[in-house]
N, C-alpha and C positions, 0 to 999 in steps of 0.2 A: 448272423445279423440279418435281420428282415427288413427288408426297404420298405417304407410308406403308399411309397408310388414304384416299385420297377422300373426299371429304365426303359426296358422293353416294351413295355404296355403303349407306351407313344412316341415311341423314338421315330427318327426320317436315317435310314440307311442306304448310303449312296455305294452299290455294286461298282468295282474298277473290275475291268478284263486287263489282266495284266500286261499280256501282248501286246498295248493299244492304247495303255493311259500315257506312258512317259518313259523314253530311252533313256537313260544313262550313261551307256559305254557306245553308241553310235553304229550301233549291227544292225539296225531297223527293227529292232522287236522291242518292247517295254520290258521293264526289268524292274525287280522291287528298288534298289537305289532314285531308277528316277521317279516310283513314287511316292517315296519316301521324302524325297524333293519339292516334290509340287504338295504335300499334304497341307501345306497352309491354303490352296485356292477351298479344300476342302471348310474350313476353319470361315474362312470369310465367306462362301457359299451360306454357311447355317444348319448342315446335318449334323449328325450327332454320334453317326457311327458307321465306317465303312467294311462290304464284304468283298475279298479276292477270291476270284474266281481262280482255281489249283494253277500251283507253280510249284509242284511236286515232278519229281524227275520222273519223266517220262518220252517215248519215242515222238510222240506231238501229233500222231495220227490223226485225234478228233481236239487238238488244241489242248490237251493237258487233262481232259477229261478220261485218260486213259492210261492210269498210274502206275508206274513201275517199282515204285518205292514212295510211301505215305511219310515217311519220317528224314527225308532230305531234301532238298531243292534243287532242281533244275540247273546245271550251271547258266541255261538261256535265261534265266532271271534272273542266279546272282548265288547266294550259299544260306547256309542257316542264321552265319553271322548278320546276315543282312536281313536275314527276316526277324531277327532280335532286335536289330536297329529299328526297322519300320515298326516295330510295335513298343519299343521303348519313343523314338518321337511322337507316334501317334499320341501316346496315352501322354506325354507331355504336353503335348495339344489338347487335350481334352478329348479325344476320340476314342472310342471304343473299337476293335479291332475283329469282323468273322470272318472264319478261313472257311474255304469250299470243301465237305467232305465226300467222297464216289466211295458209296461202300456194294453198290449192286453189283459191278463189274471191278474186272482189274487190266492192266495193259496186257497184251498177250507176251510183252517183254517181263513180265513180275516173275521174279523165281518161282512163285508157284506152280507157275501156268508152264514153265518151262522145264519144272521137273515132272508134272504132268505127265505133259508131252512124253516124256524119256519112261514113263515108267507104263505098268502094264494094264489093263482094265480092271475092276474091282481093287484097284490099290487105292491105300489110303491119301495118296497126292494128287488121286484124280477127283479124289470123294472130295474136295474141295471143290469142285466147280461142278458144272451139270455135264457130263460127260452119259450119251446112253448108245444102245447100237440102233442101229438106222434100222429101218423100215422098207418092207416088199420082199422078197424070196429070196434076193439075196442082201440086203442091207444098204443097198446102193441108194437107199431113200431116206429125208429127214424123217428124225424119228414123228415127230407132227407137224403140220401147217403152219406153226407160229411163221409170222413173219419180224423183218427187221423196221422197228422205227427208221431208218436212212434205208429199208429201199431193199427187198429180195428178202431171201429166207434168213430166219433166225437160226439156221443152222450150219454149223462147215464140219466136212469131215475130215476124219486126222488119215493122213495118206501116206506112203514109203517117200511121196517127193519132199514133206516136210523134214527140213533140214534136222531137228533135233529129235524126231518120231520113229520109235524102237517099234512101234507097234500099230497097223493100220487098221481102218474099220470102223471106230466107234465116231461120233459125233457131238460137236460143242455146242452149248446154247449160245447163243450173242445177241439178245435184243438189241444190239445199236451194231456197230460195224464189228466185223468177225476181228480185230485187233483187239477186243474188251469181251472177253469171255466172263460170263455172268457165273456168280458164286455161287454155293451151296449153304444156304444159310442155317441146313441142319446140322450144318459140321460144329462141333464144339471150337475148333481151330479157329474158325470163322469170325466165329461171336466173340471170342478172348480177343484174336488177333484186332479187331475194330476199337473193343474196350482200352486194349495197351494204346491204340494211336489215338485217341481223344486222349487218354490221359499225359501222352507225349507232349500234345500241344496246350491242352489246357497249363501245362507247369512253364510251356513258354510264356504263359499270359496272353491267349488267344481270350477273347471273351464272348465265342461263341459260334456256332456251326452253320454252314447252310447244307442239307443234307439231299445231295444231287440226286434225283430217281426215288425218293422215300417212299414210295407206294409200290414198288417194283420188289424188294429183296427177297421176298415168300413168294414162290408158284403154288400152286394146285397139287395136291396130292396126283402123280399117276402121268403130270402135263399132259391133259388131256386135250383133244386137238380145239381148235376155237371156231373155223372158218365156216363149220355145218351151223354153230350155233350162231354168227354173224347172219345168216341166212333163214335165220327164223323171224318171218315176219307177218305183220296180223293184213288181211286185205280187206280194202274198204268196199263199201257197196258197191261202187263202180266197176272193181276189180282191180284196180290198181296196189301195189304193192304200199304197206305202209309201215314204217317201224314203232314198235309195241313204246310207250310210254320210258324214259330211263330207268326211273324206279324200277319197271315190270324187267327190264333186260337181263340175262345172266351176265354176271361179272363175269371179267374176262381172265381166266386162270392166271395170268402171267401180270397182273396188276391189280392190288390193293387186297391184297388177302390177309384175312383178319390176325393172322402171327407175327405180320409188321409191327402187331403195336407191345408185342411182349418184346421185342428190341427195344424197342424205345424207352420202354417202363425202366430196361435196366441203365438205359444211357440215364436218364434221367437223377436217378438215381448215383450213376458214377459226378456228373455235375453238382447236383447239391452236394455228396460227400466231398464233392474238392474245394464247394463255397464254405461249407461247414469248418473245413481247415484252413482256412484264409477269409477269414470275415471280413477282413479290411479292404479284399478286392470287389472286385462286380461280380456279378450273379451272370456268369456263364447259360449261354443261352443254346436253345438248338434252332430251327429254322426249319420247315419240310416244303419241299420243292415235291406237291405232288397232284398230279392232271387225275381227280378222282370225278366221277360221277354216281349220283346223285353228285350234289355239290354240299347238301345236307354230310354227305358222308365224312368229308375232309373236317370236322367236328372233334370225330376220330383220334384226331392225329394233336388235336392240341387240348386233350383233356388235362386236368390239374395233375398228374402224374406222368404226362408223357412229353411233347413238345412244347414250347412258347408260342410258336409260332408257325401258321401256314401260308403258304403263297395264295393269294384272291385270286386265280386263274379265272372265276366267273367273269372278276370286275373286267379282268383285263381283254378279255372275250364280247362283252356286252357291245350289240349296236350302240351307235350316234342315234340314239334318239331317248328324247323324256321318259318314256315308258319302260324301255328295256334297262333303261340307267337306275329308275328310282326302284323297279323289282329288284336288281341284282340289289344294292345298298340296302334296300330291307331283309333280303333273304337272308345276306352277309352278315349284318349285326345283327340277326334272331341265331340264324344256327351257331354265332360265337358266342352270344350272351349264354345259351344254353350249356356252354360248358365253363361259362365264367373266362372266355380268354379276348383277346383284343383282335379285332378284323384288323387284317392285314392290307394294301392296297398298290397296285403297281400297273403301271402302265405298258414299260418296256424292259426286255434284260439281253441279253446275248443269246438267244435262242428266238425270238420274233423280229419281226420288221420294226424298226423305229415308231413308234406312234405320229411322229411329225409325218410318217410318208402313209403308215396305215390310214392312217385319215383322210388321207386324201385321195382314197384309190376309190372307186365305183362303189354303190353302200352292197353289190353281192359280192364283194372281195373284201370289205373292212369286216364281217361276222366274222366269229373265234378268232382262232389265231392268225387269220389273214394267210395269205399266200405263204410257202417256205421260202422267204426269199423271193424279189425280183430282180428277172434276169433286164440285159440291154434291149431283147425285142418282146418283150412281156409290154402289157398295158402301162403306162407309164402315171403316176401319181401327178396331182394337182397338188403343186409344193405351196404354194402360196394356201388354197384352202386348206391342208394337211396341217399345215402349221401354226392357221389361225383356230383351227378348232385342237387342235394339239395343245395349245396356251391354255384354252379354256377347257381342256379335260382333265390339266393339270391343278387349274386351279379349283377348281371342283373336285377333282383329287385329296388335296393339302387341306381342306377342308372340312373332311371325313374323322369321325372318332376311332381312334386305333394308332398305329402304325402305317408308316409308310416308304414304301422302297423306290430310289433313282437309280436311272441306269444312267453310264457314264456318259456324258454329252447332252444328253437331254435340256439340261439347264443351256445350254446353246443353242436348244430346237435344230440338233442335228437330223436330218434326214437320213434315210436309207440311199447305201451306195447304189441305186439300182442301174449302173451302166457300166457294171463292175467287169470288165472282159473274161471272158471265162476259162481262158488261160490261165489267170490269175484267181481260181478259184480254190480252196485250198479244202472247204467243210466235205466231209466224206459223204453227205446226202447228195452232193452233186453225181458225183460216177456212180454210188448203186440206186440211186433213182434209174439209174439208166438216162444221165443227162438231162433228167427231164423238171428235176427242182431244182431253181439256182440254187438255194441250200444260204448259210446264214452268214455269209461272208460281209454280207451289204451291212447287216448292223456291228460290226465289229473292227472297221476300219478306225486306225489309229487318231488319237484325238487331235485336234488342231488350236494351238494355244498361241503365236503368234503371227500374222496373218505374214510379214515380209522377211520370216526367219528358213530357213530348209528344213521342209516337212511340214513347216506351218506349226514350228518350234516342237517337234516331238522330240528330235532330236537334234544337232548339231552338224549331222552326216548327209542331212536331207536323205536317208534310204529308208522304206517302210518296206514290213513282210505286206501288205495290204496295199494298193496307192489307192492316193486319197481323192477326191475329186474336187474338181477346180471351185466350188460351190462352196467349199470349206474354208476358205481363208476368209470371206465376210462372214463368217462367223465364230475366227476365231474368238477367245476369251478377250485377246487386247482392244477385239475390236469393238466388244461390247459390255467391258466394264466401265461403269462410269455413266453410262449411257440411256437417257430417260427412253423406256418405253424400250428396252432390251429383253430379250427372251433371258439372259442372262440374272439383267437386275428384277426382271418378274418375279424371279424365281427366289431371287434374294431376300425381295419383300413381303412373299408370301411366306414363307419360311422364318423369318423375324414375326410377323404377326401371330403365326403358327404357336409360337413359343410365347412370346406375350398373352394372347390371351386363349393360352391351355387349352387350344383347339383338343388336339391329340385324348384328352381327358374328360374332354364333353361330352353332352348329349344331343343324337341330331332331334331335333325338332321342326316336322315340314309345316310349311305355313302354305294358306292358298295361293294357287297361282294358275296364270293361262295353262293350257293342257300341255305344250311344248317348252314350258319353262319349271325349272326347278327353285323352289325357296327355300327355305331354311335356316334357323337360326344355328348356330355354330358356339364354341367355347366352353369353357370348365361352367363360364354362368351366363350362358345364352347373349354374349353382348358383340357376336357379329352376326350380322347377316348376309347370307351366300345366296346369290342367282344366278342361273343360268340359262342362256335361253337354247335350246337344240333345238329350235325351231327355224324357220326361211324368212321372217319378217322382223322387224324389230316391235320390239313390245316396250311398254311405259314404263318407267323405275316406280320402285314404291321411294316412300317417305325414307331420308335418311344421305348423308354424305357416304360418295366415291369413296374408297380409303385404297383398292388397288383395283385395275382391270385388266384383264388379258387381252382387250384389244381397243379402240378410242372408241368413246361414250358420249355424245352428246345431245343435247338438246332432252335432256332428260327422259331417251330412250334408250333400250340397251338391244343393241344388234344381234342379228343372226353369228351363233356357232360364237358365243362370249358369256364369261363369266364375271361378275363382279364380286368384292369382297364391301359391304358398306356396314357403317357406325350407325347406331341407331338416333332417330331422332329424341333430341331431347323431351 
């Protein structure tokens, strides 16, 4: 069965971190029972389909992103029965249901990595992951310079002190911390083994993927080293060092190498044949979580044969200002139109700073991805301005033709924990930074749903893996549903309009405006219009009635760091 419209193409999908949305059994960590509980707030919010972030059994080193087993559940979250449950309510609810998939790495608890370990060099249970021998006269060196995303070398060696290691010498790749030792995506084993667990969960009735590290699974033939060619840069007249255009840069071996997308071709492929056999379900989707540059390039990844969808990491990147907002949004919907798929948009998710706080940090700390995390004696955000230009980048968000994704809390204009003690620090970017990134604890602190309840209703025990900060209980949910001019019910009624008038299916069309303000008309047939002013002054409204605003409007001018949604004149 062929849909008219995909659901995909303009759906609003709200990410829960498991950990952090809703306890259940009262141990301080979220569990699928309690979100399977609260899924009605989802329902009366107005999104259309929510993603879990992995709640696959795992040792929890990097929070679940470090799998030990793809085809079971965690008992910190709950069992299979209960992940049946949550997507039997869900879809009773009307929600469509993506699970998290990590196929570039595995836990270093996976049996593979464990028979690995036991077995000898050149065998075929090492040929599963990137095992090579080190480097220098005696091998006591990474085999290359790569480094670790969270901080030191991408490399550990296997040693006699390793508990289960028959054999010393050779060395593991781990782009993220040495507990998730990265695949062999040439293995035949590899590729099957991936194919069987999408098809595991697709028969649960998952209705689609979000595919952690998608631009990571294919190295460079040879992994050849990177850190010489990081160092090649063009110098200006002056003599100053300057780096060559991103276009002109060599890609970096160990990200977006063009064999990712013949994975893909085949996932894809495995999903339409499972829609194929189940007409009467949805059109199972994939998702690519991938930090590529050019940003042209990420095109790639959602051709008509390969993914649905990509993360807008440009959008979410872009300064607070008119210029750099309307470039990304044109470049965005040129290089997606070009492959016929839907821009994607998102502000915040479990790996950056909240946007309610990135906003409001100094404008050389809000470019890209902002800080990793603020720590207690870092620069500390302006929560009030964070928050009101966070309303209005949301709403200028919601407004956008495509897709769009929420991260959990946002609709509350939750802040960044940034006075999180560092005792309580738990992401593994804090210790191999070397202490020196607080790392992403702060946007991951447990949600706050009744402001006078223990925990500020997470749970019933009042304990969180995370504590939460005293800032959170005025904005629990109770405290601001209902509530005119709530970051909550903003979010309610943009989301309602959204849907009414088939924003998500439109086309933008910019209309003139001061140089610091964005216009545009909005909808399936151009009948809202969107402003925004990212400017310091307040500017005139054009012709036409309020219908929502992200922050108060009066006297028929619209404020600095504010968005409006208005009905056209008759």
């Amino acid at each position: 069965m062929v849909e008219e419209h995909p659901w995909w193409r303009d759906a609003v999908i709200y990410q829960i971190y498991p950990r952090s949305w809703a306890d259940g059994n009262g141990d301080g960590v979220g569990d699928l029972p309690g979100i399977t509980a609260r899924l009605p707030h989802l329902v009366e919010l107005g999104v259309d389909a929510l993603w879990l972030s992995p709640f696959y059994v795992s040792p929890q080193r990097d929070a679940g992103y470090d799998v030990a087993d793809y085809r079971n559940v965690d008992p910190l979250f709950g069992d299979v029965a209960a992940a049946d449950a949550l997507l039997e309510r869900a879809h009773d609810l009307g929600l469509k249901v993506m699970v998290d998939l990590v196929p570039n790495h595995t836990s270093s608890d996976h049996p593979w990595f464990q028979e690995a370990l036991a077995s000898p060099p050149g065998s075929d249970a090492r040929a599963r992951y990137l095992f090579r021998p080190g480097s220098g006269p005696t091998g006591d060196l990474p085999p290359n310079d790569w480094m670790s995303v969270f901080g030191g070398p991408a490399w550990t060696q296997v040693t006699p002190g390793d508990a289960a290691a028959s054999v010393a010498g050779q060395w593991y790749l781990h782009l993220f911390d040495s507990s998730q030792p990265d695949l062999d995506w040439t293995h035949p084993q590899v590729r099957s083994e991936f194919e069987d667990i999408l098809r595991f969960w697709l028969d649960r009735g998952v209705d689609g993927f979000r595919v952690d590290v998608a631009h990571g699974l294919v190295k460079a033939p040879g992994l050849p080293d990177w850190g010489r060619e990081q160092k090649m840069l063009q110098v200006d007249a002056e003599g100053a060092a300057a780096a060559p255009p991103v276009a002109e840069r060599p890609r970096p071996p160990m990200w977006d190498q063009d064999g990712v997308h013949d994975i893909y071709r085949s996932w894809r492929q495995i999903l339409t044949q499972h829609h194929r056999e189940r007409p009467s379900a949805t059109e199972p989707i994939l998702c690519a979580e991938a930090w590529v540059d050019p940003p042209e390039r990420l095109a790639a990844y959602v051709r008509p044969d390969e993914m649905h969808q990509a993360f807008n990491f440009s959008y979410l990147q872009a300064a607070w200002n008119a210029t750099d907002q309307r470039q990304v949004i044109e470049q965005s919907l040129r290089w997606c139109a070009s492959v016929n798929a839907p821009t994607t948009w998102v502000l915040s998710n479990h790996d950056v700073v909240r946007h309610a706080s990135r906003l409001g940090l100094p404008t050389a700390r809000q470019d890209g991805r902002g800080p990793v995390g603020i720590g207690a004696h870092d620069p500390q955000p302006d929560a009030d301005l964070g928050l009101q230009r966070a309303r209005a980048a949301t709403a200028l968000l919601l407004a956008l033709p495509g897709s769009a994704y929420l991260y959990q809390g946002e609709e509350l204009g939750l802040p960044e924990h940034s006075t999180l003690a560092d005792s309580a620090r738990q992401d593994p970017t804090w210790p191999r930074s070397g202490f020196t990134e607080a790392g992403r604890d702060g946007c991951r602190v447990p949600m706050p749903w009744e402001a006078a309840s223990p925990a500020y209703g997470f749970n019933d025990t009042g304990r969180t893996w995370l504590p939460q900060p005293p800032t959170y209980g005025a904005l629990a949910v109770d405290q601001q549903r209902g509530v005119a001019g709530s970051t909550y019910e903003m979010y309610r009624t943009l989301l309602q309009l959204r849907r009414e008038h088939r924003v998500g299916r439109g086309q933008l069309v910019w209309e003139e405006s001061p140089a610091e303000v964005l216009m545009f008309r909005a909808g399936l047939e151009g009948t809202m219009r969107v402003v925004a002013n990212l400017g310091q002054s307040p500017v005139p409204l054009p012709p036409g009635r309020v219908v929502v605003s992200s922050g108060p409007c009066d006297d028929g001018y619209l404020p600095a760091d504010t968005t409006v949604w208005m009905s056209l004149p008759d």
